[in-house]
Every structure is written in C-alpha cells, then in structure tokens.
N, C-alpha and C positions, 0 to 999 in steps of 0.2 A: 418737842412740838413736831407734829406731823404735818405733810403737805402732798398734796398731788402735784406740786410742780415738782419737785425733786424727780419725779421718774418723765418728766418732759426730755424728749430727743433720746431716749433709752430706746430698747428694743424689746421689750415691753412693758406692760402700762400696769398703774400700780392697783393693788389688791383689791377686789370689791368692797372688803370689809373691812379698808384701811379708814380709820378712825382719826379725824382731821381736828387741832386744834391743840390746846391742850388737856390731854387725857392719859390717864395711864397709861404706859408705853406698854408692860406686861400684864400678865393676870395668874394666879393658878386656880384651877381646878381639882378638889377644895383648896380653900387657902388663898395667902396674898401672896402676891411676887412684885418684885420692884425690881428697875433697871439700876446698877449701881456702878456703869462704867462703858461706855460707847465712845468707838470711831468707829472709818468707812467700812472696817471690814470686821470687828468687833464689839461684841455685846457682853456683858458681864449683867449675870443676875440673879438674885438672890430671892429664895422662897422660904417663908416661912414653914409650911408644911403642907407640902403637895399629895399627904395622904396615902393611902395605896393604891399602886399604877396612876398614881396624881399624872398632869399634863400641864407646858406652860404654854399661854398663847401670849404673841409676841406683837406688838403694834406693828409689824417690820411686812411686805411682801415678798413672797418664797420666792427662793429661785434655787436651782441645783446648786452647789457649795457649801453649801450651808454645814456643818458638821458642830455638832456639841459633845462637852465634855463627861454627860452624863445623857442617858436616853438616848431616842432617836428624834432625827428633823424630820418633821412631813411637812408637806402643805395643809393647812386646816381649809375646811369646806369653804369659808371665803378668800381664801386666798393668802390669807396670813402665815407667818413662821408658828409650827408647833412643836412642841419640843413634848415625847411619849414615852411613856415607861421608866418614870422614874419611878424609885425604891422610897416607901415609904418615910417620910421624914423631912428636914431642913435639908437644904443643897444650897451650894454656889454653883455654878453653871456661866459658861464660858461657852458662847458660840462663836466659830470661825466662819471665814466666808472666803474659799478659795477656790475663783473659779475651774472648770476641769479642763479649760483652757490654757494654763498657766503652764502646765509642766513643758506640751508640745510647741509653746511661744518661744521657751525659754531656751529649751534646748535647740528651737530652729535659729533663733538668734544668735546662740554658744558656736553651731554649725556655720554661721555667717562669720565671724568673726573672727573662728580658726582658717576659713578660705582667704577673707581679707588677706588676714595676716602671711599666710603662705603668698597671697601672689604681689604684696608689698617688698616682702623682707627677701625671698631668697636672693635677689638679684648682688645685694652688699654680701650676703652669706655665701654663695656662690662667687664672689668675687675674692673673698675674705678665705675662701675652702682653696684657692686656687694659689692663690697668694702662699698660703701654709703648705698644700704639697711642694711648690714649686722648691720653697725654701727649704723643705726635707731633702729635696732630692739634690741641692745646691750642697748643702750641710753633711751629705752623705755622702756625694762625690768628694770633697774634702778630707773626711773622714775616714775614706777606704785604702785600706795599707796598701804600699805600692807593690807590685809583681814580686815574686822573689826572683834572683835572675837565674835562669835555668845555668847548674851544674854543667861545665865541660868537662870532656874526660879525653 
C-alpha cells in the first residue's frame, strides 16, 4: 500500500505519479511484474516477460541509489523507479538502495573513532610503554656481566 505521508519531513517529496492506495506496486512493459519481496532499502521483483528491451515501472519514487540487479534505474517521466534494458524474457530483479552518501558517512565516522581512540587510550599506553622500558633497562643492568678486572703486569 502506497501513501504520500511516507515521504512527509524527507527532503524530497514523493513522485507525481505515485499511485496511492492499494494498487500494483509494479508493472512491466509488455507483461506483468509483481513485487515479491520489500524493506526500507529493498525490492525484490519478479516479471513474467518483459519482452524485448521490456522495462519495469515501480510504485516507489526515484531517488539516486537505486542500483538493480539486471538493467538500468532511471527515473520515469513521473517520477517513479524505472528499471530499462532488460533482455528479453522472465527475470527476478533485485533493487538496492544505497545512498551515495553512505561510503563518505562511514568512513568519516571510522576517522572519528580511530581519533577518539588515540587520544583516550595512549595516556595508560604511554604509561604502560614506560613502565616496560623502564623495566628493560632495570633487567639489563642486572644482566650485564661485571668488568673484567684489568690484567697487572
């Protein structure tokens, strides 16, 4: 079931040609397609036969991420997911949705986290580094044979 509150407080607003209520989520062009598997960021869908360079339209609105496992994503003239160039025939079809914001999030976060960590930890580690030379150098004055006593003649 479709709604235009779902994209309420987004950053943007959903598809003109978003198809409210309950109504096929997919379609192909020729052919039927059906949605056989959905969460936030996945779509699973199955076409009976999209024909040649068949296309699927998708209840869903585009946004960049969008990546499928057969074809290409565009946006269709209303605003919807289309999914183009598929090879004539049956398909399963698997769209992702990750957005292109995810990698630079992630790794600024990873970069947080290895800073955190340096300027929590060395203080014990540097205490712990100091401790262990100390104790080399305790361990090895110990350890170092005594003079020989210089030869008189």
């Amino acid at each position: 079931v479709s709604t235009r509150g779902c994209y309420t407080g987004m950053s943007y607003a959903a598809a003109p040609g978003l198809r409210v209520g309950r109504v096929a989520q997919a379609s192909a062009s020729p052919g039927t397609a059906r949605v056989v598997g959905r969460t936030a960021n996945r779509i699973a869908l199955r076409d009976d036969d999209a024909g040649s360079d068949g296309a699927l339209l998708l209840n869903q609105t585009w946004a960049r991420g969008w990546v499928s496992s057969a074809g290409q994503v565009r946006a269709g003239r209303d605003g919807r997911i289309r999914v183009e160039g598929l090879p004539e025939g049956a398909h399963d079809v698997v769209l992702r949705y990750v957005p292109e914001s995810l990698a630079p999030a992630a790794a600024t976060s990873l970069f947080g986290l290895v800073v955190l960590f340096c300027l929590l930890v060395p203080g014990p580690l540097r205490r712990g580094a100091r401790r262990l030379v100390a104790g080399r150098r305790r361990f090895s004055a110990k350890e170092r044979p005594a003079p020989a006593p210089e030869a008189s003649s």
